[in-house]
C-alpha positions in Angstrom: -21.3 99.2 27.0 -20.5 98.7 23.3 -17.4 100.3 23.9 -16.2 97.9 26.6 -17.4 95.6 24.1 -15.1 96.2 21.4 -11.9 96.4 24.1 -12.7 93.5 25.1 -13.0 92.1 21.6 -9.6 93.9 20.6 -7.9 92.5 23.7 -8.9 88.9 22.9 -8.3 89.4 19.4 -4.5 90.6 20.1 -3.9 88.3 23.0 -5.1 85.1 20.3 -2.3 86.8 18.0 0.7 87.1 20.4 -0.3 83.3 21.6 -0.6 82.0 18.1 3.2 84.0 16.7 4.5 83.0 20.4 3.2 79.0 19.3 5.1 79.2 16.5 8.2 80.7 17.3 8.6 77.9 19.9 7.3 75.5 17.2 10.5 76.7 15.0 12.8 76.7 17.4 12.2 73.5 18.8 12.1 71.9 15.3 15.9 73.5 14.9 17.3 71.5 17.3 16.2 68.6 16.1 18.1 68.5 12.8 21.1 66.4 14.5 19.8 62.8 13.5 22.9 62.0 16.0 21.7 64.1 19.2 20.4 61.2 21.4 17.7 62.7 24.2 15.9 60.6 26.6 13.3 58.6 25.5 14.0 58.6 22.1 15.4 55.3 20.5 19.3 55.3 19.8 20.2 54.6 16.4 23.7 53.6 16.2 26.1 55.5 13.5 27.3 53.9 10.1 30.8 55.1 10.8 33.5 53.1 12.4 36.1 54.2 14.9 38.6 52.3 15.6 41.7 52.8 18.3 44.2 51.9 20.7 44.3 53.1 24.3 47.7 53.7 25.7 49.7 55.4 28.7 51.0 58.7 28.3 53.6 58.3 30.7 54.4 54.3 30.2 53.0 53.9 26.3 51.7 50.6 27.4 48.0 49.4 26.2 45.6 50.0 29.0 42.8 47.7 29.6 39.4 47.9 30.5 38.9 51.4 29.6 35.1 52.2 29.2 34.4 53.9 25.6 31.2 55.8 24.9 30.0 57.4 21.7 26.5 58.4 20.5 24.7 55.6 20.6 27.6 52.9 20.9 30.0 51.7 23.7 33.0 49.5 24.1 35.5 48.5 26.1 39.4 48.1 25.4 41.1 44.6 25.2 43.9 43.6 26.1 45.9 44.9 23.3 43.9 48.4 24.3 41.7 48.3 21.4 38.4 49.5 21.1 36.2 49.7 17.9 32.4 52.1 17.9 30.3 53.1 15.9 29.0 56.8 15.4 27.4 59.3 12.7 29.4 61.8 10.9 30.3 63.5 13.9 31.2 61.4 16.5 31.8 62.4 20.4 33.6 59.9 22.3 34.5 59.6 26.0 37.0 57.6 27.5 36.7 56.5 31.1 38.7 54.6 33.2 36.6 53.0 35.5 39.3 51.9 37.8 40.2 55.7 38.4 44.3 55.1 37.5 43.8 57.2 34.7 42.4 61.0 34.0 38.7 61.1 32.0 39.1 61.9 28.2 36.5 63.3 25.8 37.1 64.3 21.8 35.3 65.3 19.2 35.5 63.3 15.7 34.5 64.7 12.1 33.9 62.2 9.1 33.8 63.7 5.8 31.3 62.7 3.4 33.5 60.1 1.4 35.3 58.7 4.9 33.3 55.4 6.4 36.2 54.8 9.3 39.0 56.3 11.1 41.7 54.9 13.3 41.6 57.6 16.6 44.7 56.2 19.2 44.3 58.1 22.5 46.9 57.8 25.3 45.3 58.9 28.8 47.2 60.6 31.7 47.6 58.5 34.8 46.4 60.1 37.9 49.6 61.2 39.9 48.4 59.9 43.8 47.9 56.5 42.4 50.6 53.8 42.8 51.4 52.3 39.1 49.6 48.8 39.1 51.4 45.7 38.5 50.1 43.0 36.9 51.6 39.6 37.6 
């Protein structure tokens, strides 16, 4: 019996090790994807960016400024005048996504690196019209 005792004891000893190293290595993993201060994940609050971008929207095929276009970053959105502009906000490394909402126009994302001294950038996209959509006219 004090033999099944001490295997016992060794087996509970070395399971409360592997939990404990297994604990931690989630622990440090879990804390390394945290380090982006600019990753938004549900439920946590959004912080908007100290950088500025700031762009014009535009036909590929027609160069003209598109309107309405919906523009999403980190934790900032806009939409494009009239003129096509649009203006967000986003940390040093800013992902934005163009969308137009009417569907004339192919989806656009793009990836934007500030340097440490840089506070705004001017980013002009020009989206690709869809090809089985009529061109609209605006009267």
């Amino acid at each position: 019996m004090n033999i099944n005792q001490n295997k016992i004891k060794m087996k509970t000893g070395f399971l409360k090790l592997y939990n404990a190293s297994i604990v931690g290595l989630l622990a440090t993993l879990g804390f390394m994807t945290c380090v982006n201060a600019g990753c938004a994940e549900y439920g946590v609050p959004c912080v908007e960016g100290k950088n500025t971008i700031i762009g014009n929207v535009s036909s590929k095929e027609t160069l003209q400024p598109i309107k309405g276009i919906n523009v999403h970053a980190e934790c900032s959105s806009s939409q494009t005048n009239e003129q096509g502009i649009y203006q967000v906000k986003v940390h040093s490394l800013g992902y934005l996504y163009f969308h137009d909402p009417t569907g004339n126009y192919h989806n656009l994302d793009t990836l934007i690196e500030f340097q440490a001294n840089e506070m705004s950038k001017i980013v002009d996209i020009q989206l690709t019209p869809k090809e089985n959509n009529p061109p609209i006219i605006e009267q």
